[in-house]
Biopython code that builds the backbone (N, CA, C, O; Angstrom):
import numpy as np
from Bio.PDB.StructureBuilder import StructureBuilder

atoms = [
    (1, "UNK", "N", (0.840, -1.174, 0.000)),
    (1, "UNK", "CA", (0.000, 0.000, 0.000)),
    (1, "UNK", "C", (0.889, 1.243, 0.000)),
    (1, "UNK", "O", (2.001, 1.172, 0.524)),
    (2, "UNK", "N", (0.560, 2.113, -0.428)),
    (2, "UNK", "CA", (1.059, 3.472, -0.895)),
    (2, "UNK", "C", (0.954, 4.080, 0.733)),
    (2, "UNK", "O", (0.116, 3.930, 1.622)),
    (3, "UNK", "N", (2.324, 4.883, 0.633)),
    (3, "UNK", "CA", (2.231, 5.861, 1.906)),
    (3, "UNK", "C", (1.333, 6.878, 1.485)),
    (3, "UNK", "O", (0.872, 7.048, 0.356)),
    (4, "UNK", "N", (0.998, 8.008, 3.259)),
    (4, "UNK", "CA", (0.909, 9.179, 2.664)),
    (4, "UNK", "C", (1.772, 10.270, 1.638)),
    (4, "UNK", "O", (1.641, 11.295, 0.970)),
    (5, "UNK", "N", (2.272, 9.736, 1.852)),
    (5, "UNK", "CA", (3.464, 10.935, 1.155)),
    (5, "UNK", "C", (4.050, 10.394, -0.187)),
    (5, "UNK", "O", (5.181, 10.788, -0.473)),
    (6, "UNK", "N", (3.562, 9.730, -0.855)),
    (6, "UNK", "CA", (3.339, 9.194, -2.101)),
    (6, "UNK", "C", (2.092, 9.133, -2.347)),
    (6, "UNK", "O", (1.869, 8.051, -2.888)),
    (7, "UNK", "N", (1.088, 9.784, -2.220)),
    (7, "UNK", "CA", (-0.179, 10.325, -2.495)),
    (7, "UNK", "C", (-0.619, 11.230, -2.062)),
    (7, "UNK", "O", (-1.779, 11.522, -1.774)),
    (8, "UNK", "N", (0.892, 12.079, -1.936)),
    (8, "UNK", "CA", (0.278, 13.846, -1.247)),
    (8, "UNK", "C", (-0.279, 14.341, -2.113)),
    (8, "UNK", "O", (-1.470, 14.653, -2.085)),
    (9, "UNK", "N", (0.510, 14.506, -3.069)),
    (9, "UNK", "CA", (-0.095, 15.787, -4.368)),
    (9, "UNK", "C", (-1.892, 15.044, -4.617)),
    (9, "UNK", "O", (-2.885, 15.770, -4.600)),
    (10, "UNK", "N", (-1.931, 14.224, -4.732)),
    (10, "UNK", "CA", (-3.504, 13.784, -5.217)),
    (10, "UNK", "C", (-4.504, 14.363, -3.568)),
    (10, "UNK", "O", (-5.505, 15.078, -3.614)),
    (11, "UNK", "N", (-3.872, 13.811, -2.275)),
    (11, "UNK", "CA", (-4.801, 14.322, -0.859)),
    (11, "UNK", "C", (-4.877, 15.514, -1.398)),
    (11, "UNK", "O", (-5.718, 15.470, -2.296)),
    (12, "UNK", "N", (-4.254, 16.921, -1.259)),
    (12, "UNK", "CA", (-3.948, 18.301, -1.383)),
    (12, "UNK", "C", (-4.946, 18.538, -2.761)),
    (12, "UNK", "O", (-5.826, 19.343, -2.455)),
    (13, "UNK", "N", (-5.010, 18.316, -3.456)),
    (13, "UNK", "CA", (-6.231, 18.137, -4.094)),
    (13, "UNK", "C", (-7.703, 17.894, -4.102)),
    (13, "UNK", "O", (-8.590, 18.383, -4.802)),
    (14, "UNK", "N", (-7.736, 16.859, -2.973)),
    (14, "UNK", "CA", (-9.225, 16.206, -2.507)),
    (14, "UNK", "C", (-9.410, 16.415, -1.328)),
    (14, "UNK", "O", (-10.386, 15.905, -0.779)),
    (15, "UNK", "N", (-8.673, 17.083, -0.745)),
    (15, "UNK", "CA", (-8.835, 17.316, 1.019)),
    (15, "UNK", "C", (-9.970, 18.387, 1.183)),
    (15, "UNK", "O", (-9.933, 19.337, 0.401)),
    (16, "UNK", "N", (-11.172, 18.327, 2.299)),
    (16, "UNK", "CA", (-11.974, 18.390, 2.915)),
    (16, "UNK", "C", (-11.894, 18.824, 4.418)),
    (16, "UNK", "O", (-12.156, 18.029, 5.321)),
    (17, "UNK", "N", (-11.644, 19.697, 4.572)),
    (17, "UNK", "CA", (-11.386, 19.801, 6.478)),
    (17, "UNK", "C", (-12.588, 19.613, 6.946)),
    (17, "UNK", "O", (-12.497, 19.032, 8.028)),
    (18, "UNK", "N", (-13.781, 19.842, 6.627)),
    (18, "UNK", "CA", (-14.814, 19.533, 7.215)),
    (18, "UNK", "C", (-16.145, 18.492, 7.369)),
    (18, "UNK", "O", (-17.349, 18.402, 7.611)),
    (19, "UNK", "N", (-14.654, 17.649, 6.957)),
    (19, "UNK", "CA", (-15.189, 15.961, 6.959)),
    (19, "UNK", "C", (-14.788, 15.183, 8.272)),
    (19, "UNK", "O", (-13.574, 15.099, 8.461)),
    (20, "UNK", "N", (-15.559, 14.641, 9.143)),
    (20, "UNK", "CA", (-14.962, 14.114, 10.003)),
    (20, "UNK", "C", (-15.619, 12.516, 10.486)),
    (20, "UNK", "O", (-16.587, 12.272, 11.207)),
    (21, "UNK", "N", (-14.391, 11.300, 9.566)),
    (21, "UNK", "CA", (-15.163, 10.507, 10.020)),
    (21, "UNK", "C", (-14.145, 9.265, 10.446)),
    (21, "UNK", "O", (-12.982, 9.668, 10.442)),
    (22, "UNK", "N", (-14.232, 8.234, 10.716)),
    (22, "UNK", "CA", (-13.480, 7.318, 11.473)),
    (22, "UNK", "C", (-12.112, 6.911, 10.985)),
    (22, "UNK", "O", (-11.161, 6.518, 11.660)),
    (23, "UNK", "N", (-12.211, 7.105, 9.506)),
    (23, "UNK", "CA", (-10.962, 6.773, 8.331)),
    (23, "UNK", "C", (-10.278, 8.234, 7.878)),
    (23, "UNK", "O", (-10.321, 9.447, 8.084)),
    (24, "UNK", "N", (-9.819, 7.511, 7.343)),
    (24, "UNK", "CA", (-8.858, 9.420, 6.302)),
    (24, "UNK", "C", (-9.457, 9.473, 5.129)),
    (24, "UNK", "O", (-8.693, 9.628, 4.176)),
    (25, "UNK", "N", (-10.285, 9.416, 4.958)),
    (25, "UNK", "CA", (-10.627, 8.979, 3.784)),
    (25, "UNK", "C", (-9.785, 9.837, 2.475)),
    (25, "UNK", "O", (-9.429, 9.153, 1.516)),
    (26, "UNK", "N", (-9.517, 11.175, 2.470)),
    (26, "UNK", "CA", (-8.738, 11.942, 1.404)),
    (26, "UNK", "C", (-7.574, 10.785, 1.124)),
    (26, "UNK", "O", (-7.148, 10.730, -0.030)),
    (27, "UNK", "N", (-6.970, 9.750, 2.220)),
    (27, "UNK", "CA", (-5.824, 8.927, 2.051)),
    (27, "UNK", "C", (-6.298, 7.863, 1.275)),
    (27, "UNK", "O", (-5.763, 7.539, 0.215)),
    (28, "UNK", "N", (-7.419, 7.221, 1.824)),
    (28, "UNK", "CA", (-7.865, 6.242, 0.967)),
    (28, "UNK", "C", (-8.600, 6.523, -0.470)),
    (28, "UNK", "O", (-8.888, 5.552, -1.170)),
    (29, "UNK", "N", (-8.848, 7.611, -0.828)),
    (29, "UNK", "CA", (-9.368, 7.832, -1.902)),
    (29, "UNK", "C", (-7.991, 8.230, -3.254)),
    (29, "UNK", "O", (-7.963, 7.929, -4.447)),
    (30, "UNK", "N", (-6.968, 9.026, -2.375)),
    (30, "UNK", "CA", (-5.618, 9.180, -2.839)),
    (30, "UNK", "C", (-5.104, 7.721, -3.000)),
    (30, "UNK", "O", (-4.839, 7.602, -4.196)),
    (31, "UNK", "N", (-4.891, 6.776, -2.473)),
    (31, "UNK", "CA", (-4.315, 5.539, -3.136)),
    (31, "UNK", "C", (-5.289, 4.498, -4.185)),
    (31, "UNK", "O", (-4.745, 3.662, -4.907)),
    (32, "UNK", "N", (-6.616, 4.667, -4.149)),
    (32, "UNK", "CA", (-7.564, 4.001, -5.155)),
    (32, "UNK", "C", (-7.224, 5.152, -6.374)),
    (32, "UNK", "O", (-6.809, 4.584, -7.384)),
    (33, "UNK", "N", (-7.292, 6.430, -6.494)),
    (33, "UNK", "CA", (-7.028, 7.426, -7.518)),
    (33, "UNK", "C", (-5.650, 6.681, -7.988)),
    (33, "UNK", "O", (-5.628, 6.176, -9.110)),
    (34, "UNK", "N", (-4.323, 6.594, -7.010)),
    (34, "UNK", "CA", (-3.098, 6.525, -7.590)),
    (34, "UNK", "C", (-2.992, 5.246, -8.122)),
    (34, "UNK", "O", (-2.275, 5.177, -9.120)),
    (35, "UNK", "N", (-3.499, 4.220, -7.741)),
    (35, "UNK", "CA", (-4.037, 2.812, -7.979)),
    (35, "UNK", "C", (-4.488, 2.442, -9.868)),
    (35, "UNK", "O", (-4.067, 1.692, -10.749)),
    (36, "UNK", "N", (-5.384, 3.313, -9.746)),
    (36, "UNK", "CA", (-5.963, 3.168, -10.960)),
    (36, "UNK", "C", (-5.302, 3.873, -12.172)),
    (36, "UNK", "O", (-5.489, 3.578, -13.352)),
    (37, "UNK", "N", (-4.569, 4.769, -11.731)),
    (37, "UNK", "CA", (-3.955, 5.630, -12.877)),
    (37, "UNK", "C", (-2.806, 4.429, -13.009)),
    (37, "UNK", "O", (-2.893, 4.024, -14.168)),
    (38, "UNK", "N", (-1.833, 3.741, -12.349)),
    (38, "UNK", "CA", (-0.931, 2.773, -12.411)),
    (38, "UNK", "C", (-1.593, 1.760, -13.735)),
    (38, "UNK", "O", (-1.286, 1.550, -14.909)),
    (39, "UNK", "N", (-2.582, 1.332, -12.859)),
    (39, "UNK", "CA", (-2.960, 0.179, -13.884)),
    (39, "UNK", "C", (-3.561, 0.893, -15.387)),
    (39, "UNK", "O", (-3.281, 0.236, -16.389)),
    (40, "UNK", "N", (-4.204, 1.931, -15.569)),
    (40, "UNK", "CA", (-4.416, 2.621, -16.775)),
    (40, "UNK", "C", (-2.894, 2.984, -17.413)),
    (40, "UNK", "O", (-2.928, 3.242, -18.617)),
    (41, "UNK", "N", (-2.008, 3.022, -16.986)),
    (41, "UNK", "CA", (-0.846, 3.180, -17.642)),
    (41, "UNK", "C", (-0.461, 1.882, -18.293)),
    (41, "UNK", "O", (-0.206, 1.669, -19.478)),
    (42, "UNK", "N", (-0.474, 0.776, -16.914)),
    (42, "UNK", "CA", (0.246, -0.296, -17.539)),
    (42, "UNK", "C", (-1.049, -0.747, -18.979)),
    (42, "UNK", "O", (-0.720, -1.356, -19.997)),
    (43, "UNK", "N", (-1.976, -0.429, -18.781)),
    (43, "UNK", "CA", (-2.789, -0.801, -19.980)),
    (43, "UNK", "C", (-2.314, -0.340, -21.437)),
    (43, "UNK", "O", (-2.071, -0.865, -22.524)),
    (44, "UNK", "N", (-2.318, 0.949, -20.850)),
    (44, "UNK", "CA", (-1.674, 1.666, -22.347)),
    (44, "UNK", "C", (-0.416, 1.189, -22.752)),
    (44, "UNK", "O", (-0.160, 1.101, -23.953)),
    (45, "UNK", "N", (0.321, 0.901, -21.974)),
    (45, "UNK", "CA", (1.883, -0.042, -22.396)),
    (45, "UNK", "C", (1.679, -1.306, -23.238)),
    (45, "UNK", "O", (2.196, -1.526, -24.334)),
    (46, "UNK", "N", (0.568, -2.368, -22.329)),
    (46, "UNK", "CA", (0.149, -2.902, -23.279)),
    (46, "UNK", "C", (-0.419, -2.914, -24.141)),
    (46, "UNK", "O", (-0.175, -3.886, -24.857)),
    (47, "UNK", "N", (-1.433, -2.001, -24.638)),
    (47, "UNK", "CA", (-2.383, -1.736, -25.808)),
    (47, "UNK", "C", (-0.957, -1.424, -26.903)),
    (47, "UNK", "O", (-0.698, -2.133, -27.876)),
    (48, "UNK", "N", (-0.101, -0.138, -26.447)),
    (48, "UNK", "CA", (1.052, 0.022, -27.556)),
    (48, "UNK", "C", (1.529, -1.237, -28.060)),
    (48, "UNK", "O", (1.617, -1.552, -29.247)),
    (49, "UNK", "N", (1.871, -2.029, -26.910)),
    (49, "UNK", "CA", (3.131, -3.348, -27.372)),
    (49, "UNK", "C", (1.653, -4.453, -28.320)),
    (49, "UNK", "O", (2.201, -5.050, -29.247)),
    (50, "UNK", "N", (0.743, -4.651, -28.290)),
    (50, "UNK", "CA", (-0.474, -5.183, -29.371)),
    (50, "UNK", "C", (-0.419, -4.461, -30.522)),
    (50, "UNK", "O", (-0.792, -5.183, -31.447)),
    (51, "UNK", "N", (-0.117, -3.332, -30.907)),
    (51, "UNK", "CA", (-0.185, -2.218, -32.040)),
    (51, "UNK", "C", (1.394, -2.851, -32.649)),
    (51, "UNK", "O", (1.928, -2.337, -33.632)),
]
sb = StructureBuilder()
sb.init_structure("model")
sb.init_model(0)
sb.init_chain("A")
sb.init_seg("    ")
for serial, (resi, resn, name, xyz) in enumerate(atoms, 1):
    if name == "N":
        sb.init_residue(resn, " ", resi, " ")
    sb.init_atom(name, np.array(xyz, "f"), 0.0, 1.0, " ", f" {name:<3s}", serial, name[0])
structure = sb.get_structure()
């Protein structure tokens, strides 16, 4: 799992101060965001290497 601080720039983006609930959620939403852009990359790597 991704630290905070390898999903700062995406929190600082989605952060909410006036959310208050049991999780971080800006953290967990920052590593499903950074998550998915990974695997949309590796897609496009493969879609190129099929071309």
């Amino acid at each position: 799992m991704e630290t905070q601080e390898e999903v700062k720039d995406i929190m600082d983006k989605i952060k909410n101060p006036s959310t208050a609930v049991g999780i971080d959620p800006v953290y967990v939403h920052a590593v499903i965001i950074n998550r998915l852009t990974r695997i949309e990359e590796k897609l496009e790597e493969l879609e190129q290497k099929i071309k």
